[in-house]
C-alpha positions in Angstrom: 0.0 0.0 0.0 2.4 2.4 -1.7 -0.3 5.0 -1.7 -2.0 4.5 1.3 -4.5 8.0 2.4 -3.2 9.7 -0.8 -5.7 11.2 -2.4 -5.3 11.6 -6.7 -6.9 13.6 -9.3 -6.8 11.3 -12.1 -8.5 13.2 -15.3 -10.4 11.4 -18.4 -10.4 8.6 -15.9 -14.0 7.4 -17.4 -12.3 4.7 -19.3 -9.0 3.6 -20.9 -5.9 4.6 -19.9 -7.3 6.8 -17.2 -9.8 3.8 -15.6 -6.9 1.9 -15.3 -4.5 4.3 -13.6 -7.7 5.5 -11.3 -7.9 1.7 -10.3 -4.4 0.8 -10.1 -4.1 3.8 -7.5 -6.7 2.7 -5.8 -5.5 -0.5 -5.0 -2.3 0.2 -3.7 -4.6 2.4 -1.2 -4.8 6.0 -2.3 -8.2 8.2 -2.3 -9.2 8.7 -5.8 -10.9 11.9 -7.7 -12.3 10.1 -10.8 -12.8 13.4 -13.4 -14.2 13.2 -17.0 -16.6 14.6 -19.6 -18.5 11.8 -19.4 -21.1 10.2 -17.0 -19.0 6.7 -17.2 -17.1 8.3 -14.0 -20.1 7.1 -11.9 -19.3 3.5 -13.0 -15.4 3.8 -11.8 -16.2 5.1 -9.0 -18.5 2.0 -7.7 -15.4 -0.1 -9.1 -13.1 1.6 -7.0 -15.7 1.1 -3.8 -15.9 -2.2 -4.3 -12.0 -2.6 -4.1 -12.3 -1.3 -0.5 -11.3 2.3 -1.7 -12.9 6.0 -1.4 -13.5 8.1 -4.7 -15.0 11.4 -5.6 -16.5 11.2 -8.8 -16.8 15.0 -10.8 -17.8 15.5 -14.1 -15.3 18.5 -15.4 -13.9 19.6 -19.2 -9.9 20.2 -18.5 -9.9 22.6 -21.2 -11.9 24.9 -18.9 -10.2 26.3 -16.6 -13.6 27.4 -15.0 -14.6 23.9 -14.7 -11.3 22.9 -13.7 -11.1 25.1 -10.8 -14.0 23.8 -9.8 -12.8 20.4 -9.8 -10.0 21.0 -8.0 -12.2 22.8 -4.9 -14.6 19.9 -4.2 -11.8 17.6 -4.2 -10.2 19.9 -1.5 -13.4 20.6 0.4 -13.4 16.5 0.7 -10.3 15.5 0.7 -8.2 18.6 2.6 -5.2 17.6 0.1 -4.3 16.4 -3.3 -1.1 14.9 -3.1 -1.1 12.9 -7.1 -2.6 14.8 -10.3 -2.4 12.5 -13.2 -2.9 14.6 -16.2 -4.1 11.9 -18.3 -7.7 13.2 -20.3 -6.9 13.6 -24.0 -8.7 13.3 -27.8 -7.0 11.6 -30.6 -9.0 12.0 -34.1 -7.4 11.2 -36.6 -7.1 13.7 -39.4 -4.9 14.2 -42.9 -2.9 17.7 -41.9 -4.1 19.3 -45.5 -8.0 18.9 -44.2 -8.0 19.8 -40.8 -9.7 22.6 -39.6 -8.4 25.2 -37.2 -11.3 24.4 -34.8 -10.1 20.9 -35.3 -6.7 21.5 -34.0 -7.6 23.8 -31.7 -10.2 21.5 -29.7 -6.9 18.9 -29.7 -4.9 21.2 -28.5 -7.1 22.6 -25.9 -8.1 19.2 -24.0 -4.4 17.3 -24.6 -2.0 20.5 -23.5 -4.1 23.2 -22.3 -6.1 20.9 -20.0 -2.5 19.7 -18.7 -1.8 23.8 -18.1 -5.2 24.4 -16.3 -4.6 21.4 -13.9 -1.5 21.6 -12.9 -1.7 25.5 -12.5 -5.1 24.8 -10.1 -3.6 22.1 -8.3 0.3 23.4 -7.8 -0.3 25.6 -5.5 -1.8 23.2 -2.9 1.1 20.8 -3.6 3.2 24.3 -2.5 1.7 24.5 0.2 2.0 21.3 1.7 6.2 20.9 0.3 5.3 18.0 -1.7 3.3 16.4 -4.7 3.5 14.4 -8.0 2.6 15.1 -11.1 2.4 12.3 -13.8 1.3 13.7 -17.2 0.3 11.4 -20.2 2.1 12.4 -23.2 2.6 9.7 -25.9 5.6 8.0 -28.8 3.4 10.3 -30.9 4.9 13.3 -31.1 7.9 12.7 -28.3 9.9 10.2 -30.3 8.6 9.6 -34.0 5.4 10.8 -35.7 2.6 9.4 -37.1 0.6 10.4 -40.4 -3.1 11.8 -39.7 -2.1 13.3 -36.1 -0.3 16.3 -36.3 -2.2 17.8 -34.0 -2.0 15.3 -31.5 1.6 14.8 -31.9 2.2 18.7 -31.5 0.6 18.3 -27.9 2.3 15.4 -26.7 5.6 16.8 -27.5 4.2 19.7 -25.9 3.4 18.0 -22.7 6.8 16.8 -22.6 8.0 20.4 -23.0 5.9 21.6 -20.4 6.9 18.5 -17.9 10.5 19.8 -17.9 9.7 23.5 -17.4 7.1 22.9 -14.6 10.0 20.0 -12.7 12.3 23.1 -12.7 9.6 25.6 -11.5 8.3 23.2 -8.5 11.2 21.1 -7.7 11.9 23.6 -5.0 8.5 23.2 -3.4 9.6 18.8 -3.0 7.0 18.8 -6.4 8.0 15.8 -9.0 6.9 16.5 -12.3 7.3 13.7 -15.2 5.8 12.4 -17.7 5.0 8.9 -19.6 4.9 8.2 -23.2 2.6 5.3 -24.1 3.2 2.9 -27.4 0.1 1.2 -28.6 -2.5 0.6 -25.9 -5.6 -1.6 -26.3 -8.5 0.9 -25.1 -11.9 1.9 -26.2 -11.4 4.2 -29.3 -7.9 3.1 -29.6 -8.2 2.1 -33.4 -7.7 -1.4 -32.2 -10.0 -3.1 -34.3 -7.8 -5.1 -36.8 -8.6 -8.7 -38.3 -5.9 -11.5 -37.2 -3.9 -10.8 -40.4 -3.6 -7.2 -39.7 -2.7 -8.0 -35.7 0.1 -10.1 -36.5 1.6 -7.5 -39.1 1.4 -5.1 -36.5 2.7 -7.3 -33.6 6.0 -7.8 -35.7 6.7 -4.1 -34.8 6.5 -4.6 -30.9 9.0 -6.6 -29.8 7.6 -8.0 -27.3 4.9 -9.0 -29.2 1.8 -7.7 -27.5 -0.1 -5.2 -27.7 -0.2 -2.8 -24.5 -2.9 -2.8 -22.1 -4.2 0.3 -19.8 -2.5 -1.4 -16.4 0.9 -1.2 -18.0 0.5 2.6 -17.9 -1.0 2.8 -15.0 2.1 0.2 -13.1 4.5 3.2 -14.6 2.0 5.9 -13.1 2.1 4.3 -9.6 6.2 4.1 -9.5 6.2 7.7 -10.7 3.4 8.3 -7.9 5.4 6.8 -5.4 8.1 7.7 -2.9 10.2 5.2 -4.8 10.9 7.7 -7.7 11.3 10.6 -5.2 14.4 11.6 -7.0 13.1 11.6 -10.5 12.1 14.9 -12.4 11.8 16.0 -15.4 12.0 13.3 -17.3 9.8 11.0 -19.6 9.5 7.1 -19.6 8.5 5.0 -22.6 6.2 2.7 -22.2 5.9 1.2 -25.7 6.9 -2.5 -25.7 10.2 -1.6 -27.7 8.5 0.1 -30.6 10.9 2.9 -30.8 13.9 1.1 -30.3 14.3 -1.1 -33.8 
């Protein structure tokens, strides 16, 4: 119990990626704010009561900072502390760069690195306040160590996160604030673009090599280290968590 009477925000936390981490957390004992657009929050939530864990479910868009500010005051007026913000919530649509749309790259933009800036900005200064915290943002490969076609967008705010990760470590490290950041490979999530026939799977798999495809709690075990006291002298930095994708 790692974690134990922590309390994290973990945001898009509805499903994916973020249901996993919010669960993962939760297990190893910490008190968990499950936040997303969508009402699938109140299902997490009952998952992570019947692990024997407490969780504050809030429905909140992280490229509000209305909203987010918000968010971040009920979890205080319950909790008295947030000592984990996972900046996980993000959008992935897939677009050619020549057809997208500025409102198209701006709604991108605005949930994967402006959401990051809004919660981290709302929930720093308690961290200050108490001379400690971790932050774990979600970037992605995308972006942070190759590209991909269609997502220029999304790969322009996951190097961003990254960007932001290193600036922010500096700026809090003083305060006993970690900042760092993960950078997922292929993940099997709702929505992911996983749905490939057996032909297509094994072409893909010959890229990984470990030969699997990745799955939400192998983020979310990198998420609890870098939550942890264990990586208490980590900052700054960015792990890969891609199966060896971006190694060949």
């Amino acid at each position: 119990m790692k974690l134990k009477d922590k309390v994290a925000i973990v945001t898009g936390s509805g499903q994916g990626i973020g249901r996993g981490i919010a669960l993962t957390l939760a297990k190893d004992g910490a008190k968990i704010v499950v936040t997303d657009v969508t009402d699938k929050i109140f299902d997490v939530i009952k998952e992570i009561q019947n692990l024997g864990s407490q969780g504050l479910a809030i429905k909140a868009d992280v490229s509000s900072a209305g909203q987010v500010g918000e968010m971040v005051k009920k979890s205080i007026e319950q909790y008295g502390r947030i000592d984990i913000l996972v900046n996980n919530a993000g959008i992935f649509p897939f677009k050619p760069l020549i057809e997208m749309t500025e409102a198209e790259w701006d709604k991108v933009l605005n949930v994967n690195l402006k959401g990051v800036f809004n919660c981290t900005r709302s929930v720093a200064p308690h961290m200050i306040n108490q001379k400690s915290g971790k932050i774990v943002n979600i970037a992605s490969i995308a972006g942070v160590v190759i590209g991909f076609t269609a997502l220029a967008h999304y790969s322009a705010s996951k190097g961003g996160i990254v960007g932001f990760t290193r600036s922010a470590a500096l700026e809090l490290a003083p305060f006993g604030i970690n900042v760092n950041a993960i950078a997922p490979g292929s993940i099997e999530t709702p929505g992911a673009g996983m749905d490939m026939n057996a032909e297509s799977v094994k072409q893909f798999l010959q890229a990984i090599p470990l030969k699997r495809i990745g799955q939400p709690e192998d983020i979310a075990n990198a998420v609890l280290f870098l939550a942890s006291d264990e990586s208490s002298y980590i900052t700054g930095q960015c792990l890969v968590v891609d199966g060896g994708y971006t190694i060949q």
